[in-house]
N, C-alpha and C positions, 0 to 999 in steps of 0.2 A: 469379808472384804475389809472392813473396817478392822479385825487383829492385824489382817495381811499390813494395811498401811500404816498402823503403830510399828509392830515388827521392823518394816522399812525406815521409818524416822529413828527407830532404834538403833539400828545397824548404819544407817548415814549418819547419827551420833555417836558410836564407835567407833566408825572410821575418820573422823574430825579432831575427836579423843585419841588416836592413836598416831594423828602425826598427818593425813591426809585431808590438809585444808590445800588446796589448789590455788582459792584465791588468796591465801597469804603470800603465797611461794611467787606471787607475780611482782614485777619489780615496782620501784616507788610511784617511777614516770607514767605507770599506766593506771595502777589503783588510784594516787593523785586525776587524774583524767575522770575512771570515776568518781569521786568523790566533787569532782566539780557542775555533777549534773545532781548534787544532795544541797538540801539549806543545813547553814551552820550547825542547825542544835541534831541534826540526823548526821550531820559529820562529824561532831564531838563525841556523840553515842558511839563512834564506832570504835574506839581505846577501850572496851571492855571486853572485843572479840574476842584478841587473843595477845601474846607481849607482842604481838609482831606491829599489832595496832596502836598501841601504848601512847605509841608519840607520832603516831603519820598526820593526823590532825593539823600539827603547829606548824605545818609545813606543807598547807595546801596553794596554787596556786592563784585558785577563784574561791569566793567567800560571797555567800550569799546570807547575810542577817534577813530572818522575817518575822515581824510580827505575829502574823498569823497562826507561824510550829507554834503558838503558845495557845491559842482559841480554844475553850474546853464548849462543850455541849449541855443541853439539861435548861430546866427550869431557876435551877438554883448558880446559874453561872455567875462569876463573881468576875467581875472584869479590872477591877483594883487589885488583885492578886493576882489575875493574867499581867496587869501592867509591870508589877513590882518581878514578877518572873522574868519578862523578856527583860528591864531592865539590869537586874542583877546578875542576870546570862554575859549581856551585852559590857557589860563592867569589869566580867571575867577575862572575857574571849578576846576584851580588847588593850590587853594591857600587854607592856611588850616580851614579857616573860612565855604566852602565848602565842597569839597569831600577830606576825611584824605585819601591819599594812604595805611598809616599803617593799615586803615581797613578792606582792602579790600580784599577778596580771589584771584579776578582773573584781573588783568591790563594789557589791551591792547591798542597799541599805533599805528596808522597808518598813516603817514605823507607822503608828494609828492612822487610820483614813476616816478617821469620824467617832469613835466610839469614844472618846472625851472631850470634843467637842473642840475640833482645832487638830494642830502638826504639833510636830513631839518636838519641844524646845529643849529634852536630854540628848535628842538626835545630836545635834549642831556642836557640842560639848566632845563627840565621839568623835567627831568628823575633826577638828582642830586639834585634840589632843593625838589619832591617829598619825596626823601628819607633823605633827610636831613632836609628838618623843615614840621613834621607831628607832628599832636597831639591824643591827646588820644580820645576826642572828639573834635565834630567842633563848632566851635568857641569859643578853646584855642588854643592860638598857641605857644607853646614848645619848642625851639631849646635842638637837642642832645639827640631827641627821644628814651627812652630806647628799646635796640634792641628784647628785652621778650615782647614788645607790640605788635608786628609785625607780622602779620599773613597773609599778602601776600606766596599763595602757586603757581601762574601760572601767569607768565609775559611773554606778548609776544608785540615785537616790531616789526616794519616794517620800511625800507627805513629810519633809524634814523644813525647819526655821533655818535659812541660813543668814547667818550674820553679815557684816561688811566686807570682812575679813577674809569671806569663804573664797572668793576669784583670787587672792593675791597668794594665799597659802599652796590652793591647787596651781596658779599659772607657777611660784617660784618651787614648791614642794614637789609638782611631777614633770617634769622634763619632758616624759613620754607619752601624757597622754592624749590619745587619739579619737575616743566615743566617752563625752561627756551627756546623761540621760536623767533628765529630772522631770519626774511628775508629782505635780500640785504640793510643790513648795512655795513658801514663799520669802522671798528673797528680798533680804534687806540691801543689796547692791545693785547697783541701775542696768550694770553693761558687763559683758563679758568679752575679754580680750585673750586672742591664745594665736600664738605661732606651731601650734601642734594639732592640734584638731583636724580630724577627719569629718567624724560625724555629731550633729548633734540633734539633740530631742530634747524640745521643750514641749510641755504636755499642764498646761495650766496653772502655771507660773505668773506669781505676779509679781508688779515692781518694776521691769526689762524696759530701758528704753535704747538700750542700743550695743547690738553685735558684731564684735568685727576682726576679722580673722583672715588671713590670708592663704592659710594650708585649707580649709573644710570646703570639703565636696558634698557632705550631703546635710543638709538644715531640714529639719521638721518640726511646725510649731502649730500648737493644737492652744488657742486663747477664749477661753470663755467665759473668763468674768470680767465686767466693767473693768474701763478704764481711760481717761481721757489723756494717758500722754504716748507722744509718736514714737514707733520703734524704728531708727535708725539700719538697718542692716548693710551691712561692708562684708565682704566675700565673694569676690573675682571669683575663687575657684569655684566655686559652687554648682556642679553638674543635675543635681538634684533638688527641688524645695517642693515640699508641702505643706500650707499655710492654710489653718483654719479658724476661720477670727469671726466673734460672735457681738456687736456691738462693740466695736472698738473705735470708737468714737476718734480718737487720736489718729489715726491710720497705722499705714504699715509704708515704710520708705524702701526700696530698695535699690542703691548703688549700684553701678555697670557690673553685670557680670556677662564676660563676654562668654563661659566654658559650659551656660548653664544649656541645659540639653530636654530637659523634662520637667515639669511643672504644674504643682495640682493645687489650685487656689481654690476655696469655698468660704464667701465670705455671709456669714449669716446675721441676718438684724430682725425688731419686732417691729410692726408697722411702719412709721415714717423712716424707720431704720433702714427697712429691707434693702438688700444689698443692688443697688444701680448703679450700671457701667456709666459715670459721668466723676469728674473733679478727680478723687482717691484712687480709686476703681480704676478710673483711666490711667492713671500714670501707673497703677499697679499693673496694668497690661504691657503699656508699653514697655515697663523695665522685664518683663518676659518675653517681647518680636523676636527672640533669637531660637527658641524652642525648636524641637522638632517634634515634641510631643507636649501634646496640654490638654490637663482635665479643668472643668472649670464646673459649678455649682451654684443656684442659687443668684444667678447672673441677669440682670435685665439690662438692654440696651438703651442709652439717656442720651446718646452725646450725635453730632452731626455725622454722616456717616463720613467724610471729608478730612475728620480729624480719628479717623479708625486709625490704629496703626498696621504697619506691612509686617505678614508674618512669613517673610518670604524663604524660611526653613523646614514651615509647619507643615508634618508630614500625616500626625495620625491627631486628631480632634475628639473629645468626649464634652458635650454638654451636657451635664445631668440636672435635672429638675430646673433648670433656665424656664425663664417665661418668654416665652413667642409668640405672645397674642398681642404682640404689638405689629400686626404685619410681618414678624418672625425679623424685626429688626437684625437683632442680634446673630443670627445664622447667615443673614444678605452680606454683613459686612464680613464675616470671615468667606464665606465663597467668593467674595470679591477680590481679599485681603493677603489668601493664602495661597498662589497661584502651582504649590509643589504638595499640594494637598492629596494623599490618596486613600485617605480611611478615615470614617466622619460616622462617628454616635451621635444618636437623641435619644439620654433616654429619662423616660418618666419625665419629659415638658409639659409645659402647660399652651396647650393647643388654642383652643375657646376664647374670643374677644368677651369683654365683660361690660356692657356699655355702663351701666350703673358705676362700677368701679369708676371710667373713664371720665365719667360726669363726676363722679365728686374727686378726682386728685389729677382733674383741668388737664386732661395730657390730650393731646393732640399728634395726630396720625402722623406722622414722616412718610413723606414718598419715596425713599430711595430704593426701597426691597420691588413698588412697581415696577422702575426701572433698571430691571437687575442683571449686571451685567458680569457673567461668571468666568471665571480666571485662572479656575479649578480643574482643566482639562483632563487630567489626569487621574480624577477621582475613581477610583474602583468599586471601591464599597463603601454602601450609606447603610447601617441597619438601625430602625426607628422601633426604641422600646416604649410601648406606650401601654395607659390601662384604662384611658377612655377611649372612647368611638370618636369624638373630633380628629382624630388623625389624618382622617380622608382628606382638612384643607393640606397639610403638609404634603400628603401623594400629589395632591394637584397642582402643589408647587413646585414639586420635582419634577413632574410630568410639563410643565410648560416649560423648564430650562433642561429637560432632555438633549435639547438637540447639541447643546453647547458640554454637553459631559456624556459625549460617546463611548467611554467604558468604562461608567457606574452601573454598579447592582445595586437593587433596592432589598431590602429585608428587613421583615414587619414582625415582628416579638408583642403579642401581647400577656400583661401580668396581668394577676390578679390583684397584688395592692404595692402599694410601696417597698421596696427594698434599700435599705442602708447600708 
């Protein structure tokens, strides 16, 4: 068995030898296509195939730099030699004789995530020089690149310094671009401004105090490290946002957006932090009443139920890990709130009053959830994912406003521990 399949690798190396490579023979536009699902240093490898490869490389459309193609294994790994690797790769690959950035649809950039302690300050160096001396093809090299050449539509960076410099280069350097994605950089510029943006993703970025954009439909922002200044957000169009902010003591602002459609807030803190629907919170809700879908997280209810705001588009509901042992405050006010409501998650809340707790951070019961008066007619389905036995107050509380939500089902999921 084992000659047979030498045999075979011999004779599909003869036949490659003699002129039968198939995937050479295929045209630019497709191999290109492949070669956009490889990272940079497996797409440079590939000019040793055959002359057909030689040069397809310098003229790929997506370009993915990684860190990582360089990570060796063993006891004896040297990571000062991984670094001097990937940099002197990335020093090659980016000069304009090579790969022009101005030709590329999609640049992705991924640099150390920890291993010398800090974001790669040679990144930011690649990233100004790429957009400032490209050429039309490679090998010409242009300074002052006209900015109509430019057809970068999707840059995403990783763990890179960017300077001040970096929003003014990419707003006047790409004309086109549409998905701008940066995680855990940090950013020496406050605010980003763009007439092109579709989407964007911010993923632990510090520095941001204010976005604003008039084309971007979809905003996602993942904040986890301290920070006490406010972030400003402007973008009307925005049909999309999910905001996940961990002690952000500053807040988070956000401007009318009348287009927004969907909306996944989880605002996390540690002790006196914790996240309560009152002041911030509040006006974070309200600049979302237009939804017709909302996931929310980590949410307790603080505020009069009187100044709740109307979510009078809200059609499908998820509160997850919300606490409801406050009388289920926070649930009374959206079945009051939301009156085109027809599909409503619990899941993994906190069911259980805590008297102890309540004695020492002096909170005192609101009656509005007794007098509950539901709005939600139309609710169909309620499924309650829980993985304590306190559940049973929540059935009982569905069970006593039954009569007012004549075609809700109920549906009981229980876990075994937390899911994220």
């Amino acid at each position: 068995m084992e000659l047979d399949a030498k045999g075979k690798r011999a004779r599909a190396s003869s036949s490659i030898l003699a002129g039968d490579d198939r995937l050479s023979s295929l045209p630019d536009a497709l191999i290109h296509q492949i070669m956009s699902f490889m990272k940079a240093r497996q797409v440079v490898q590939t000019c040793v195939l055959a002359t057909r490869w030689k040069n397809l490389w310098r003229s790929v459309p997506c370009l993915n730099i990684d860190r990582d193609e360089f990570n060796t294994e063993g006891p004896d790994r040297d990571f000062g030699k991984e670094r001097q690797m990937f940099e002197d790769f990335t020093d090659h690959l980016l000069i304009p004789n090579n790969v022009s950035v101005a030709l590329l649809d999609t640049f992705q950039l991924h640099t150390s995530d920890g291993y010398y302690g800090g974001r790669d300050i040679q990144a930011a160096r690649w990233i100004r020089h790429s957009i400032k001396y490209s050429s039309h093809q490679p090998g010409i090299q242009r300074k002052g690149l006209s900015s109509s050449s430019w057809r970068l539509k999707r840059l995403h960076l990783s763990n890179v310094n960017l300077d001040e410099s970096f929003t003014k280069h990419v707003t006047s350097g790409c004309p086109y671009l549409e998905d701008l994605e940066l995680k855990g950089c940090s950013c020496a510029f406050h605010d980003i401004t763009s007439h092109t943006l579709k989407n964007l993703i911010l993923k632990n970025c510090s520095g941001l105090t204010a976005i604003t954009s008039s084309t971007l439909t979809s905003l996602v922002i993942h904040i986890h490290e301290y920070t006490r200044s406010l972030l400003v957000i402007t973008a009307p169009a925005v049909a999309y946002l999910l905001l996940e902010s961990r002690s952000y003591e500053g807040g988070v602002s956000l401007e009318e957006m009348p287009s927004l459609a969907k909306a996944s807030i989880r605002l996390l803190g540690n002790g006196p932090f914790r996240s309560k629907l009152g002041d911030d919170q509040f006006k974070l809700l309200d600049s979302v009443s237009n939804v017709t879908s909302l996931y929310l997280s980590d949410f307790k209810a603080m505020v009069p139920c009187e100044e709740f705001p109307e979510f009078n588009n809200l059609g499908t509901l998820l509160l997850d890990q919300c606490d409801l042992s406050d009388n289920f405050q926070i649930l009374a006010y959206f079945l009051q709130s939301a009156p085109n409501l027809e599909k409503l998650t619990l899941r993994r809340c906190k069911f259980s009053k805590d008297p102890m707790k309540k004695e020492r951070e002096g909170q005192v019961e609101q009656g509005c959830p007794n007098q509950l008066e539901v709005r939600c007619k139309n609710l169909k389905h309620t499924e309650i994912i829980y993985k304590d036995h306190d559940v049973q107050k929540l059935v009982e509380l569905f069970l006593s406003i039954s009569g007012s939500l004549p075609k809700n089902n109920i549906k009981l999921t229980k876990v075994d521990s937390p899911h994220r």
